[in-house]
MIFIPA-550097 format. One record per atom (N, C-alpha, C): residue number from 1; x, y, z; atom name. Coordinates in steps of 0.1 Angstrom, whole numbers, plus 5000, padded with zeros to 4 digits. Example, Ala and Ser with C-alpha at 12.3 -4.5 7.8 and 13.67 -1.06 7.14 Angstrom:
<rs>
<1; <5132; 4943; 5078>; 'N'>;
<1; <5123; 4955; 5078>; 'CA'>;
<1; <5132; 4967; 5078>; 'C'>;
<2; <5128; 4978; 5071>; 'N'>;
<2; <5137; 4989; 5071>; 'CA'>;
<2; <5129; 5000; 5079>; 'C'>;
</rs>
This chain:
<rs>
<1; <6654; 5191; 6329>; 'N'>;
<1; <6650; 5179; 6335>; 'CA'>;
<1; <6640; 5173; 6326>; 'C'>;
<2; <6643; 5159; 6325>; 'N'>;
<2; <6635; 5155; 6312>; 'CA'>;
<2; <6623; 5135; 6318>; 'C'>;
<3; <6615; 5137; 6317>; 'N'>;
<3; <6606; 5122; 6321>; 'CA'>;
<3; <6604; 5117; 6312>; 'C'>;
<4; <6613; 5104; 6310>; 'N'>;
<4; <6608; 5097; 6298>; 'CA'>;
<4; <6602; 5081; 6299>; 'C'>;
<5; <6599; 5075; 6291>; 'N'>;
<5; <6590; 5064; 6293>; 'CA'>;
<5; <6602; 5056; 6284>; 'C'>;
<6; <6610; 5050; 6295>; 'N'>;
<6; <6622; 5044; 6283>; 'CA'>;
<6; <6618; 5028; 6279>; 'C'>;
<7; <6610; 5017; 6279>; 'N'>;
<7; <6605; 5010; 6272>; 'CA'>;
<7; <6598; 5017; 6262>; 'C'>;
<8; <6591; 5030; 6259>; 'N'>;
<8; <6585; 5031; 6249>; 'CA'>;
<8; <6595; 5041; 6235>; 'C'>;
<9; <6607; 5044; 6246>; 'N'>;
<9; <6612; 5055; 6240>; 'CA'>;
<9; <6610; 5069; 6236>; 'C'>;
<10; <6600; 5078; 6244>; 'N'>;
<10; <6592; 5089; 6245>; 'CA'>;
<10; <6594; 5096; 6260>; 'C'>;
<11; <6594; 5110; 6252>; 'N'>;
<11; <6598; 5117; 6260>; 'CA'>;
<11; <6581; 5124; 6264>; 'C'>;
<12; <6581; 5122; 6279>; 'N'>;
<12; <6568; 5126; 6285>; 'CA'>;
<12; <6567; 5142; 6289>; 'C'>;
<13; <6579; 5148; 6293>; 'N'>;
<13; <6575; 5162; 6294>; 'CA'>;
<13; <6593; 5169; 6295>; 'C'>;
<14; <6594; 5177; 6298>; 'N'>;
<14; <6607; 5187; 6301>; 'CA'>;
<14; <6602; 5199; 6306>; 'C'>;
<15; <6611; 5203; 6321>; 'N'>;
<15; <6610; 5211; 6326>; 'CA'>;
<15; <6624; 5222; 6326>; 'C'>;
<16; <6630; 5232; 6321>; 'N'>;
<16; <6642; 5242; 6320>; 'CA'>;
<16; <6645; 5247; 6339>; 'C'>;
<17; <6656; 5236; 6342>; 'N'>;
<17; <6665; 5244; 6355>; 'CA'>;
<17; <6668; 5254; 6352>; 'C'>;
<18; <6663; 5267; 6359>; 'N'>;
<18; <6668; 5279; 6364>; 'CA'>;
<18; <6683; 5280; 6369>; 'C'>;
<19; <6689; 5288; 6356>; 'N'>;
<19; <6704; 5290; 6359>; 'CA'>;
<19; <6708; 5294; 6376>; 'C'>;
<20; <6701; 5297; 6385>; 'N'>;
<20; <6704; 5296; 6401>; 'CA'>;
<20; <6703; 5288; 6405>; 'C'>;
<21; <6697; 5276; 6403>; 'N'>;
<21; <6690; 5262; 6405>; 'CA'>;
<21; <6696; 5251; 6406>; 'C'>;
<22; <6684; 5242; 6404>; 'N'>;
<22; <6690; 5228; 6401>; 'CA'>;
<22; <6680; 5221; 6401>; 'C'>;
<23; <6678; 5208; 6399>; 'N'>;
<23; <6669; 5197; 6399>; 'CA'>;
<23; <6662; 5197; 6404>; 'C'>;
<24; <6666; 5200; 6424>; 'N'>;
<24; <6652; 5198; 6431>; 'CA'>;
<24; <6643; 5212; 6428>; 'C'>;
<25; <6644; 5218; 6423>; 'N'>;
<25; <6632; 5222; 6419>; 'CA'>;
<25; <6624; 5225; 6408>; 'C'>;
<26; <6630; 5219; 6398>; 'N'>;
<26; <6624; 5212; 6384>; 'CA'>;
<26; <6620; 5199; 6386>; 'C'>;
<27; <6624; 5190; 6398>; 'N'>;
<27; <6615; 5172; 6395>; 'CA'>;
<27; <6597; 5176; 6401>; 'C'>;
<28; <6600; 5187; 6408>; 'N'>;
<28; <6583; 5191; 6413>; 'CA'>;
<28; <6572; 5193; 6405>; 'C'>;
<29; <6577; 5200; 6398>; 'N'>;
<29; <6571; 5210; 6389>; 'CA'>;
<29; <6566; 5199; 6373>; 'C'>;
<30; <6580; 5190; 6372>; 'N'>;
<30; <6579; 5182; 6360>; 'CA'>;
<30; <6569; 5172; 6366>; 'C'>;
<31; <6568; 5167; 6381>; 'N'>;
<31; <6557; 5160; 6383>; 'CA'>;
<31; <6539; 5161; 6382>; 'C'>;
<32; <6542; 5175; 6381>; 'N'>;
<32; <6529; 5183; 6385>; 'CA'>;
<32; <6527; 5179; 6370>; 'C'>;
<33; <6535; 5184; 6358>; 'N'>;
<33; <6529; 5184; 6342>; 'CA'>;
<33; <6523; 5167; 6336>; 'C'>;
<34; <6528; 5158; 6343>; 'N'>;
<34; <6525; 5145; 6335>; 'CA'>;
<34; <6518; 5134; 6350>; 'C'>;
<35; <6510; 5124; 6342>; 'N'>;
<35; <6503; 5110; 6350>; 'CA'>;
<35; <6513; 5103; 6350>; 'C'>;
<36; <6513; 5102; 6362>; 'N'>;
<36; <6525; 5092; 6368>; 'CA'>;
<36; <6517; 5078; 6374>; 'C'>;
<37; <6508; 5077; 6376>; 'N'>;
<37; <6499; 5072; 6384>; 'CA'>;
<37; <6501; 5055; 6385>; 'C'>;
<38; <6510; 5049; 6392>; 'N'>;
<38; <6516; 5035; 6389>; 'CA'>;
<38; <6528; 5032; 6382>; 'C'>;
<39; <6536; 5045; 6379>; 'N'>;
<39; <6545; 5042; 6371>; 'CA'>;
<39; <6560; 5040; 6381>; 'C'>;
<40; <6568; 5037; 6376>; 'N'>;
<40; <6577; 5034; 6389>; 'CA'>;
<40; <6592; 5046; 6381>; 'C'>;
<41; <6593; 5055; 6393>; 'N'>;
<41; <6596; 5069; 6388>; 'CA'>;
<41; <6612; 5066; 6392>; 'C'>;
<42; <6622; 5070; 6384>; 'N'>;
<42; <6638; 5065; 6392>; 'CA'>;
<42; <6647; 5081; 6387>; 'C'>;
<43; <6653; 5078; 6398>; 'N'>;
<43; <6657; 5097; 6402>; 'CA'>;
<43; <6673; 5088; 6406>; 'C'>;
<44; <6685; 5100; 6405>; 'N'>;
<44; <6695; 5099; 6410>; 'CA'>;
<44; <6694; 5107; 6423>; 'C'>;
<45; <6707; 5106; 6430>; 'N'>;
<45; <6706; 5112; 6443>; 'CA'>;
<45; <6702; 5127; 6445>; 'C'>;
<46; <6700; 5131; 6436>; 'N'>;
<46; <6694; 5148; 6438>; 'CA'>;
<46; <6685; 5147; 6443>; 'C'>;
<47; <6675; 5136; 6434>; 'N'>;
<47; <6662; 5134; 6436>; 'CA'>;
<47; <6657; 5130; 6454>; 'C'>;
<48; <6663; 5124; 6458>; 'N'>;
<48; <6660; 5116; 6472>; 'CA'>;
<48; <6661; 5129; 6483>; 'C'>;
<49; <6643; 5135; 6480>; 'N'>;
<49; <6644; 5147; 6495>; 'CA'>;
<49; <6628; 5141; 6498>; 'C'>;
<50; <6624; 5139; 6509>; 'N'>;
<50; <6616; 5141; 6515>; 'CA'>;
<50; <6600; 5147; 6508>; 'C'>;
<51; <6600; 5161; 6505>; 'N'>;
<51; <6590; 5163; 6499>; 'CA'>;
<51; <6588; 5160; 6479>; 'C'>;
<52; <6601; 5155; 6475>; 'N'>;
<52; <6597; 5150; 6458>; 'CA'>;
<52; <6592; 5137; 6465>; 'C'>;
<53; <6597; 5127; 6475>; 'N'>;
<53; <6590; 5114; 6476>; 'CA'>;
<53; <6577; 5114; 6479>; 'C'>;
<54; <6572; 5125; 6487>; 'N'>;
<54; <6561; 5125; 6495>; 'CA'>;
<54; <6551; 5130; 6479>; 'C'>;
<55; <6551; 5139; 6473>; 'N'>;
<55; <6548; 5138; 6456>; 'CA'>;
<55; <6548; 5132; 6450>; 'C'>;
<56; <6556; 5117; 6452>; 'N'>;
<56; <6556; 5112; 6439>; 'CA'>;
<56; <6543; 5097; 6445>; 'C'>;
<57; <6541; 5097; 6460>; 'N'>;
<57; <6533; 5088; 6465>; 'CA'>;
<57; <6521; 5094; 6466>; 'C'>;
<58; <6517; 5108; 6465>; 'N'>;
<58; <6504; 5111; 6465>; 'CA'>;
<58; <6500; 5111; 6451>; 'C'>;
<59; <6511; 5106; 6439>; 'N'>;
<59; <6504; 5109; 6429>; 'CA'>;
<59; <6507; 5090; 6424>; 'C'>;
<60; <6506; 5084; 6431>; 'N'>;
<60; <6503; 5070; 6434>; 'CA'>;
<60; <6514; 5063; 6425>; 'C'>;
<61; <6522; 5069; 6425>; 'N'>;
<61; <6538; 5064; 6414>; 'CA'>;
<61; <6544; 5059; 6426>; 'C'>;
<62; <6552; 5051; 6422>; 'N'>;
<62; <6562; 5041; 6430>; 'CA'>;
<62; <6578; 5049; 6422>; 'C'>;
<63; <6590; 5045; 6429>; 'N'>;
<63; <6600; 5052; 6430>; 'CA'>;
<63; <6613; 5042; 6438>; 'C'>;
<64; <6622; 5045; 6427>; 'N'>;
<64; <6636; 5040; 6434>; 'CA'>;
<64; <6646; 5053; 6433>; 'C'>;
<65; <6652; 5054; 6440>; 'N'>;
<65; <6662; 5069; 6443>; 'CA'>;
<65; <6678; 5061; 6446>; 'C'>;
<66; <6683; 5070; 6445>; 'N'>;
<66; <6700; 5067; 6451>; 'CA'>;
<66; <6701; 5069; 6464>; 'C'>;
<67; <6707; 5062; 6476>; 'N'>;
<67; <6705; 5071; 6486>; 'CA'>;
<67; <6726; 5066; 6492>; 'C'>;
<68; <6730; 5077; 6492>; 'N'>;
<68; <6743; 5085; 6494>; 'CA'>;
<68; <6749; 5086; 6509>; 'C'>;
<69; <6758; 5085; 6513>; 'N'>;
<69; <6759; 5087; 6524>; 'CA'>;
<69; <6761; 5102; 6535>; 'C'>;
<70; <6761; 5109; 6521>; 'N'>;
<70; <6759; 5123; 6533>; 'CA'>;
<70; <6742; 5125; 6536>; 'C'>;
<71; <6728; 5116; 6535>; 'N'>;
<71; <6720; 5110; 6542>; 'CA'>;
<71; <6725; 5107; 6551>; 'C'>;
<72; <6734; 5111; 6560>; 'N'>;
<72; <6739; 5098; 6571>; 'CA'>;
<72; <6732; 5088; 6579>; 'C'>;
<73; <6720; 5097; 6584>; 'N'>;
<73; <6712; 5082; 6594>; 'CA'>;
<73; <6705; 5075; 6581>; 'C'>;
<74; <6695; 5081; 6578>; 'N'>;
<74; <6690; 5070; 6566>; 'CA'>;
<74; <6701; 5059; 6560>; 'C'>;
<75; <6709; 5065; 6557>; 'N'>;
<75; <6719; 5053; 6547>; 'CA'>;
<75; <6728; 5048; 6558>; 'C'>;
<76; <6726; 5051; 6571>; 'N'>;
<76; <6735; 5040; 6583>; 'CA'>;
<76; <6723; 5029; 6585>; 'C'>;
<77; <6710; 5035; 6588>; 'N'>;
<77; <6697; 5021; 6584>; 'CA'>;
<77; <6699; 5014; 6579>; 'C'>;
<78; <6700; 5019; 6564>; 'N'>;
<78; <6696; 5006; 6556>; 'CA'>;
<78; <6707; 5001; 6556>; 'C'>;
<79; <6723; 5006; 6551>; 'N'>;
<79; <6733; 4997; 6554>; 'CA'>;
<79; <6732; 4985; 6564>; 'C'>;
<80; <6732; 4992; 6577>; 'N'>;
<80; <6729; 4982; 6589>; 'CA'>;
<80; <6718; 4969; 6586>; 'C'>;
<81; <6703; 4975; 6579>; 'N'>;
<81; <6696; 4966; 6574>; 'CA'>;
<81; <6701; 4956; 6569>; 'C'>;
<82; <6707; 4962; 6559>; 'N'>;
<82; <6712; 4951; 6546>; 'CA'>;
<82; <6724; 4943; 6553>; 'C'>;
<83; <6731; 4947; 6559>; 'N'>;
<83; <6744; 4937; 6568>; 'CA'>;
<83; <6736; 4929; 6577>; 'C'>;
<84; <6722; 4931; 6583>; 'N'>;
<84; <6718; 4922; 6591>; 'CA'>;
<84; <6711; 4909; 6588>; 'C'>;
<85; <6707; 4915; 6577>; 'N'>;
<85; <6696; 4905; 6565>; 'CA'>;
<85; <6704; 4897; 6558>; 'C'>;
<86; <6717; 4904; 6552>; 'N'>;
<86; <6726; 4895; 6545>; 'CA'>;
<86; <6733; 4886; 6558>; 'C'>;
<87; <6734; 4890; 6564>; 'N'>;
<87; <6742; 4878; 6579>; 'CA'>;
<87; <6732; 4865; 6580>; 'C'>;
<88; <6721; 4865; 6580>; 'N'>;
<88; <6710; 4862; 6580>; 'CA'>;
<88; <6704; 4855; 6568>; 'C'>;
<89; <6712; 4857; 6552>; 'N'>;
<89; <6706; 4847; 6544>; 'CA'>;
<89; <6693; 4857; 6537>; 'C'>;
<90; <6689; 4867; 6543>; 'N'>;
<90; <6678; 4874; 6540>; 'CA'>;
<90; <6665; 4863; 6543>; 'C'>;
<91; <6667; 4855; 6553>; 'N'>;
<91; <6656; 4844; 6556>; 'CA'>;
<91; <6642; 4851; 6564>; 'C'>;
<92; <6631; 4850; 6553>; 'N'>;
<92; <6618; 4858; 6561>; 'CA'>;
<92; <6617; 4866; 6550>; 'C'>;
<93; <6626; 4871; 6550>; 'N'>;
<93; <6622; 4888; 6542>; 'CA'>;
<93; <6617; 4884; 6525>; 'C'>;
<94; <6605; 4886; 6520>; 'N'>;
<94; <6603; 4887; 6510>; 'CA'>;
<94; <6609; 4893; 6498>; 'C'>;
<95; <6611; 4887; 6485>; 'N'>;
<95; <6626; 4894; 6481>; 'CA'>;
<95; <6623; 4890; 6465>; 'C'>;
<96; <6625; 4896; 6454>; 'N'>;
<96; <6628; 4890; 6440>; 'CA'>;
<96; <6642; 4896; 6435>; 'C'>;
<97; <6647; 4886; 6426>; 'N'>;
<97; <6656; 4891; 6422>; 'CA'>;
<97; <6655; 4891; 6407>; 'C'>;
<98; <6662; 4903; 6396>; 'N'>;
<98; <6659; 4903; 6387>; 'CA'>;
<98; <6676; 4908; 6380>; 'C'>;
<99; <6682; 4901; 6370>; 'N'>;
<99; <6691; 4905; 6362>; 'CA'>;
<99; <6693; 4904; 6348>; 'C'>;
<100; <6700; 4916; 6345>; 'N'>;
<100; <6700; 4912; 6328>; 'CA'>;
<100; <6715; 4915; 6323>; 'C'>;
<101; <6712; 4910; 6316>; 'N'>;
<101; <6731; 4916; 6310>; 'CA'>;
<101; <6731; 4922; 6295>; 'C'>;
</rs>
């Protein structure tokens, strides 16, 4: 498991998954070794449990995750969310949009 700082191109720490293992319990541990403190942290769907998010907000980092449908209620939310808002125009909801190619 590796945190890197990809505008700077630097690698900020690595933590070695336990051949029984897997990620969620190396993104803990790799959080604990480095300052995250405002950086905006992005994890694939491994990442998206409950206590890495609740870690990555006490260590005052912001975070985007995958979120999968065997989540089932969480990802029936936001779906629903997002079908309601898009019916809707997204009118109210504060919003930026950003693309690059």
């Amino acid at each position: 498991m590796t945190a890197w700082a990809s505008k700077n191109r630097l690698v900020l720490g690595q933590v070695k998954v336990d051949s029984h293992s897997n990620e969620m319990t190396a993104i803990p541990a790799l959080l604990e070794l480095i300052d995250v403190t405002g950086a905006i942290i992005t994890m694939d769907a491994m990442g998206t449990q409950t206590e890495i998010i609740k870690q990555i907000i006490q260590k005052k980092a912001n975070y985007v995750v995958c979120l999968k449908s065997n989540h089932q209620t969480l990802y029936n939310q936001v779906k629903s969310w997002f079908e309601i808002q898009s019916s809707r125009q997204f009118d109210g909801v504060k919003m930026t949009d950003y693309r690059q190619v």
